[in-house]
N, C-alpha and C positions, 0 to 999 in steps of 0.2 A: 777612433778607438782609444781607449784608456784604461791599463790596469790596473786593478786595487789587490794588496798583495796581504794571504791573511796567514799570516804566521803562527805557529804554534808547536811545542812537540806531537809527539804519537799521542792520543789522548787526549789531548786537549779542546777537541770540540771544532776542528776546523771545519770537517765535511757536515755536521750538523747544522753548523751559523748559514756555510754553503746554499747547502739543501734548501733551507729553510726560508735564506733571502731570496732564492731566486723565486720559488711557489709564491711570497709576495709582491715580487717588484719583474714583471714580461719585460724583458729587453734586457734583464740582466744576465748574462752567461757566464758560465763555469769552462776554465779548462783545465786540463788536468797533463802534466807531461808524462807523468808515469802511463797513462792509461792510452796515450798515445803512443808510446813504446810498446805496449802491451799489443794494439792491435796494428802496428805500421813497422815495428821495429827499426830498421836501422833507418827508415825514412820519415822516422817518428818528427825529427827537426824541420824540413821539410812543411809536412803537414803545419807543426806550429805556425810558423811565419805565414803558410798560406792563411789558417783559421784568421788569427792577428788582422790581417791587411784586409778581410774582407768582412770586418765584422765593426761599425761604427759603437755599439754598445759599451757597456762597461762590462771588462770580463774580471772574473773573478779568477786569481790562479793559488791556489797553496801553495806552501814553501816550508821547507824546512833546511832553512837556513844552518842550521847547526853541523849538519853535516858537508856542505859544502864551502871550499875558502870563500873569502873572500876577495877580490883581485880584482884587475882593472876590466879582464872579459866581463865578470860578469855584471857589475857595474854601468859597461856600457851595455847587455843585455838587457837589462832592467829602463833603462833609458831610451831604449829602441821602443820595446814594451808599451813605451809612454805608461811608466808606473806613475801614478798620480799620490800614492799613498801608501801606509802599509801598518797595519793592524796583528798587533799581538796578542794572542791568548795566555795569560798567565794561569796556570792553576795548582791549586796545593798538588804537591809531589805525592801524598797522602791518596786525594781523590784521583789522579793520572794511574796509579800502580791501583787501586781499584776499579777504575773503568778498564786497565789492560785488563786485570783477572777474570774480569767479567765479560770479556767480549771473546768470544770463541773463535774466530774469525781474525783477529788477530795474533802474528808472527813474533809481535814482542810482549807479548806478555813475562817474560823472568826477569824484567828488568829490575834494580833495585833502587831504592831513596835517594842514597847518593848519586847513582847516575843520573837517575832524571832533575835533581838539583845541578847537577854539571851541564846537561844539555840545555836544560832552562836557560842558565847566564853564558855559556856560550852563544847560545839563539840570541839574546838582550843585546850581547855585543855586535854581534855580527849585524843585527838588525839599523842599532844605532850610527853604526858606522854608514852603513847603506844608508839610510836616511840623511844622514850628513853629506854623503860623498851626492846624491842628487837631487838634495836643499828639496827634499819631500818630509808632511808630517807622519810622526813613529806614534802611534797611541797605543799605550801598552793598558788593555784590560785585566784585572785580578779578580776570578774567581766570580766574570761576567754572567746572568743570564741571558739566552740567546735574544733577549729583547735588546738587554742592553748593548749587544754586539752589533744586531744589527743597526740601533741608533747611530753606536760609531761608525760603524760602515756610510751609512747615509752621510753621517757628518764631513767625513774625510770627502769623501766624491763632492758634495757640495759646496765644499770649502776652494776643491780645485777647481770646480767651473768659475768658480766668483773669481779666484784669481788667476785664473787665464782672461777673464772676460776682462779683468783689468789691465794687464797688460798688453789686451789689443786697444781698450780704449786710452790708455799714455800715448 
């Protein structure tokens, strides 16, 4: 099992690239920890680690790192995970506070400019650091189309199998 982690704020297109990679690529999965609270609640953790351990695929989880510290749990969460990589969605602040107005469905839509420019580099940061903290690649997209997302997607997962397969043949 292997995660690829796709980061982004609200708006910014993660559940689309989601969606979109997996209808092309069978064996790839999605999981989702929110939606697993939603239907297990407080055994929601639980269910994650079983899903993880029984699933050789590559899973795809979103993350919105902005909101959550950064610390040594989670760090070695993301490590247990076997995160192999982790993918940012960059987007104008302009077009995010337009797809929030526009989607009725979602809970944030009043957000304003400066905030979503404040969560943006909060996310960068937090991201960067995680990336450093477990020597995995950070590709940060600006203003991708979902093609181009999912080529980084590919790229990243590829990249790790080449260097895992390296480091068994040393």
């Amino acid at each position: 099992m292997k995660t690829l982690k796709v980061l982004g704020i609200s708006g910014s297109g993660k559940t689309t690239l989601i969606k979109e990679t997996i209808s092309r690529n069978q064996g790839v999965l999605h999981l989702s920890y929110s939606a697993l609270l939603k239907e297990y609640g407080n055994k929601a953790d639980k269910y994650w680690w079983h899903f993880l351990s029984k699933n050789d695929s590559l899973i795809l989880i979103d993350e919105h790192l902005e909101f959550n510290l950064m610390d040594a749990i989670r760090i070695e969460k993301y490590r247990k995970e076997n995160t192999c990589g982790l993918l940012m969605l960059h987007v104008e602040p302009e077009e995010i506070l337009f797809r929030r107005f526009n989607d009725l469905t979602r809970l944030d839509r009043a957000k304003n400019i400066e905030e979503i420019i404040l969560h943006q580099e909060i996310l960068y940061k937090r991201a960067r650091e995680m990336a450093d903290a477990l020597e995995i690649p950070l590709r940060i997209l600006k203003n991708a189309t979902v093609e181009e997302s999912i080529m980084a997607l590919e790229t990243i997962f590829h990249d790790s199998i080449i260097k895992i397969g390296l480091a068994r043949d040393a």
